[in-house]
C-alpha positions in Angstrom: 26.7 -50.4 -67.0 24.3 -52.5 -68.5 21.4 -51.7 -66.3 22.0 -48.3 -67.4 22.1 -48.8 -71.0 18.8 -51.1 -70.3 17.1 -47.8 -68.5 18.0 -45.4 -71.4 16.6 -47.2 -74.1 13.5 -48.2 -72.0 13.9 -44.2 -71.6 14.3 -43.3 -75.1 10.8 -45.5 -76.8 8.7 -44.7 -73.4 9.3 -40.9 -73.2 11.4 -39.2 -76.2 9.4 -36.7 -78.6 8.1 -37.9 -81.6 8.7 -35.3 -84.4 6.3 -34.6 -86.0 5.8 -33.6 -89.5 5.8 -29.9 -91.2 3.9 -30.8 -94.4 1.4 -28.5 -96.1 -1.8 -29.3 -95.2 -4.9 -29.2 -97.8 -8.4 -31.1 -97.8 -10.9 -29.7 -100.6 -14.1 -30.0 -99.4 -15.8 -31.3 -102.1 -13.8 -34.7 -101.8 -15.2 -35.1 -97.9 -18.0 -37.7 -97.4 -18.0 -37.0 -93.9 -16.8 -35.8 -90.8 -17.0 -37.6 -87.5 -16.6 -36.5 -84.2 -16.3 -39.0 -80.7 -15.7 -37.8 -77.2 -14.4 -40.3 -75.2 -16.7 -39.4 -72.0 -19.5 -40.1 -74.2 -21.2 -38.7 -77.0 -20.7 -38.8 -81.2 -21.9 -37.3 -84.0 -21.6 -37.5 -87.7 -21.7 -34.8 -90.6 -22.5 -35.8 -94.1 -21.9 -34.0 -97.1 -25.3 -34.8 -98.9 -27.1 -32.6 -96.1 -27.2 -29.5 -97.4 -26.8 -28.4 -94.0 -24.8 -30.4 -92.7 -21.8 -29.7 -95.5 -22.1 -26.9 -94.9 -20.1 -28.0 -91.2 -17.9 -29.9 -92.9 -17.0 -26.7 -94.9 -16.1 -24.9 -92.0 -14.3 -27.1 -90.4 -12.1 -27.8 -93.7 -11.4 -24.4 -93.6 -10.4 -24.1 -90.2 -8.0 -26.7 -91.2 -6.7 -25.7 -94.3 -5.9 -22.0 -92.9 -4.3 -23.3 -89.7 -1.1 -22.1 -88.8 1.8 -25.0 -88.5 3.6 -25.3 -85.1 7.0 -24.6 -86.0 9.4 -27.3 -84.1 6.6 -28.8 -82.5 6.9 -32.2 -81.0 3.7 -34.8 -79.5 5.5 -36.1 -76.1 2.9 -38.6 -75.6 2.3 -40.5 -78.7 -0.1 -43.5 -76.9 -2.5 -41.0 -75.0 -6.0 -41.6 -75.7 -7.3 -38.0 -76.9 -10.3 -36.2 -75.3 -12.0 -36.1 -78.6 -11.2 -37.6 -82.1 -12.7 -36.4 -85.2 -12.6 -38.5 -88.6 -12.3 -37.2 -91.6 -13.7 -40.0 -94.5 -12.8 -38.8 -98.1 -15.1 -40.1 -100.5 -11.8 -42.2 -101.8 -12.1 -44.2 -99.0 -8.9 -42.4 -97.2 -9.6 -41.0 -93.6 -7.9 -38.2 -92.0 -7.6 -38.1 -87.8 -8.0 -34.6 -85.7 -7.1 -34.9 -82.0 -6.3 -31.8 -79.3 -2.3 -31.4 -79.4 -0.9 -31.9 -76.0 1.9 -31.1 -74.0 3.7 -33.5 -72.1 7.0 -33.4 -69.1 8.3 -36.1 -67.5 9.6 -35.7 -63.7 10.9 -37.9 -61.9 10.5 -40.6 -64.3 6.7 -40.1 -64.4 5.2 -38.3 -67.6 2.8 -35.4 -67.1 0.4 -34.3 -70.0 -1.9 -31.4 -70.3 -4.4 -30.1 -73.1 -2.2 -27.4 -75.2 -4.9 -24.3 -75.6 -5.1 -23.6 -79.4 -2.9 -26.8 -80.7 -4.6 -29.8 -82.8 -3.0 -32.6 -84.2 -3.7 -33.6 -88.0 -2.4 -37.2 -88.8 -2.9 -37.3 -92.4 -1.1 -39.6 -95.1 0.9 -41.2 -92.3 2.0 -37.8 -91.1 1.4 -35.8 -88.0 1.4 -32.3 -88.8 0.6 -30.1 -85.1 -1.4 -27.0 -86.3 -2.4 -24.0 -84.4 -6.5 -22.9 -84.6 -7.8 -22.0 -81.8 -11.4 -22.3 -83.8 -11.0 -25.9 -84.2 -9.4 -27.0 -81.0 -12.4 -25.3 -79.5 -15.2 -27.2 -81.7 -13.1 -30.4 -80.9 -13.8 -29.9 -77.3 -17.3 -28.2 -77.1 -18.4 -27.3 -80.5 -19.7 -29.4 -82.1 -22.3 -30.4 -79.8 -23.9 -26.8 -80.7 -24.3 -27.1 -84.1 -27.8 -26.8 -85.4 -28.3 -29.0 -88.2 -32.2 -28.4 -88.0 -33.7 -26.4 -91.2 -33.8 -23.1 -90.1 -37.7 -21.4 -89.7 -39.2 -19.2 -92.2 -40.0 -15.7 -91.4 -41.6 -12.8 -92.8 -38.5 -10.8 -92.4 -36.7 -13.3 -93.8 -38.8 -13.7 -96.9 -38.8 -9.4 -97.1 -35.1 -9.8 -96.9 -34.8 -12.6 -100.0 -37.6 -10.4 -102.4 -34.9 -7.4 -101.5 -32.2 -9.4 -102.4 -33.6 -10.7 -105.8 -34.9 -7.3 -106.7 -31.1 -5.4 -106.1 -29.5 -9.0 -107.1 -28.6 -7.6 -111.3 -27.2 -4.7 -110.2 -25.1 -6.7 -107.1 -24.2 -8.6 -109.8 -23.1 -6.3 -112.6 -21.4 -4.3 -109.4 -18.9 -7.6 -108.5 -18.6 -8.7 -112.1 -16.7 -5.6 -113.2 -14.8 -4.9 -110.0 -13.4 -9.1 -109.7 -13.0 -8.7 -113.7 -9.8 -7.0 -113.0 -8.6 -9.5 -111.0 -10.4 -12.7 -111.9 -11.1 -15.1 -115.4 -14.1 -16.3 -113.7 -17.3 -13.8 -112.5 -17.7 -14.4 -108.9 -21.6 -14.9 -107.5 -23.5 -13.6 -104.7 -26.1 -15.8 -103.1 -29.3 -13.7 -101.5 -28.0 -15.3 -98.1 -24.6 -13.9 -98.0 -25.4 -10.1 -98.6 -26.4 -8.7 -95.2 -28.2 -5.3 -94.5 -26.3 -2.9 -93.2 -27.9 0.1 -92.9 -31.1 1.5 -94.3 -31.9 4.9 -94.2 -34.9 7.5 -96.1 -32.7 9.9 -97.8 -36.0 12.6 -98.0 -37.5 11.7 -94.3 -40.7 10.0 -92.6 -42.6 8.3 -95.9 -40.7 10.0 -98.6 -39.5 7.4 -101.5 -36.0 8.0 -101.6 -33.6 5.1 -99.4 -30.2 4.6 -99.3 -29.1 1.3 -98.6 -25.7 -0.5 -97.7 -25.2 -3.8 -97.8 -21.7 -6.3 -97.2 -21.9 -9.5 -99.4 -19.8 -12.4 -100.0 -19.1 -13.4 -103.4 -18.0 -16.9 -104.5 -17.0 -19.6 -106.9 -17.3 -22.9 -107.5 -19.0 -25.3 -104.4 -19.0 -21.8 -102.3 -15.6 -21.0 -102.3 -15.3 -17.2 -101.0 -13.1 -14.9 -103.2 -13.8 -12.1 -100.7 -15.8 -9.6 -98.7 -17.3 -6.1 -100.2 -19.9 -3.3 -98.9 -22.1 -1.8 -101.4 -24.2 1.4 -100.9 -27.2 2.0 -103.8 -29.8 4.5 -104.0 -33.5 3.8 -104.7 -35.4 6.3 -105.8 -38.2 5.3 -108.2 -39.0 8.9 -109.1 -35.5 10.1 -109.8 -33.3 7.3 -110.6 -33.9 6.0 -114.3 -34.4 1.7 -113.2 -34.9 2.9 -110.0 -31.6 1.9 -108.6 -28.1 3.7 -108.4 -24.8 1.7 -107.2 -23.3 5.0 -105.1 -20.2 3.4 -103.7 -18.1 -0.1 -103.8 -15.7 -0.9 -101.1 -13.6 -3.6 -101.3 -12.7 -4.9 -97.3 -11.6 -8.6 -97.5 -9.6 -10.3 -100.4 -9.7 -14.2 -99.1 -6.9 -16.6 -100.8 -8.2 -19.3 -103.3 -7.4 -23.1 -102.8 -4.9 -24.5 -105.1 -7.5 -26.3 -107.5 -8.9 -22.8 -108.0 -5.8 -20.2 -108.6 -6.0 -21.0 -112.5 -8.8 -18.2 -112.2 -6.5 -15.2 -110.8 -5.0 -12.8 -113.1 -1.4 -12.7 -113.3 
């Protein structure tokens, strides 16, 4: 009898679950000083939030955190297992935060089996172990993040084309969002000239003639970057009809994203 008490308890530390926690998660961005991520077969790299660049990685991958969906009921098997890949999360208060790939354990035969689970991650945080479901982030922790291009990017002349465009349409993007968000929003949102893509272009009069239509999908913001959401303008430019040349035709709202908390003191109730 007591050999068999002796086995359960050996049992019970060795292989039960360890529950883990169902806390909300939030990280603000602006609080990170840097992210760092180590593979255990080898290789490391670190993001810093003073590289314009660079936080702009750490943004994403806040993100991907902060919108992750929580595994309901989900339990870490193996709670000693060292992880394929860690990432470190320092706060500029000194605290870190720990990603790992969530995995999924069995034991048979007295022997404990473990496998990658596709899509999980674990966030320890605050002394808790919240397992999250993003299938973005369990992917950079594996392969990701050795793609990321922190280079400055190369100038072009399309490029520079595409910022004088931007510039010249930018007051009338701007009065456009301002009175659309003003409905919803205490603060007017801004549109940088790199988030407004070109959509389509087109001469409303043919070959040469003066008169374009053009429709473009921007992403307006507040505070360090923060989308609000996702809208497709269509102007007209016609210098010989249109008195300031330029004529906002139609405004299509497509994406409303949800505001941190440290930001919802803006939305209209």
């Amino acid at each position: 009898m007591k050999k068999l008490v002796i086995l359960f308890l050996v049992y019970t530390v060795v292989f039960l679950p360890v529950q883990l926690a169902k806390a909300d998660v939030s990280i603000k961005s602006e609080d990170v000083a840097s992210i760092q991520i180590n593979r255990t077969s080898g290789g490391t790299r670190t993001f810093n939030e003073n590289d314009g660049i660079e936080e702009f990685v750490i943004r994403k991958v806040v993100e991907w955190i902060n919108t992750a969906s929580p595994v309901k009921e989900a339990t870490e098997l193996d709670n000693t297992k060292t992880s394929i890949s860690l990432l470190k999360i320092k706060m500029k208060n000194g605290n870190v935060a720990k990603v790992v790939p969530a995995y999924d354990c069995h034991v048979q035969n007295q022997t404990k089996y473990c496998s990658l689970a596709d899509g999980d991650v674990i966030l320890d945080q605050n002394n808790q172990k919240i397992r999250l479901k993003s299938v973005q982030l369990f992917d950079w922790l594996l392969t990701g993040w050795k793609q990321e291009n922190t280079k400055p990017p190369q100038d072009t002349k399309e490029m520079m084309v595409h910022d004088i465009l931007m510039l010249f349409l930018g007051p009338e993007i701007d009065k456009a969002v301002s009175k659309y968000y003003s409905e919803y929003l205490t603060y007017s949102p801004l549109v940088y000239p790199y988030q407004i893509e070109i959509v389509n272009v087109e001469r409303i009069g043919g070959f040469r003639t003066f008169d374009f239509s053009i429709t473009l999908e921007i992403t307006p913001v507040v505070g360090p970057h923060i989308s609000v959401g996702k809208d497709r303008l269509t102007f007209e430019i016609a210098p010989t009809i249109i008195p300031g040349q330029i004529k906002l035709k139609k405004f299509e709202h497509l994406e409303t994203h949800e505001l941190p908390p440290h930001w919802q003191h803006i939305i209209k109730h």
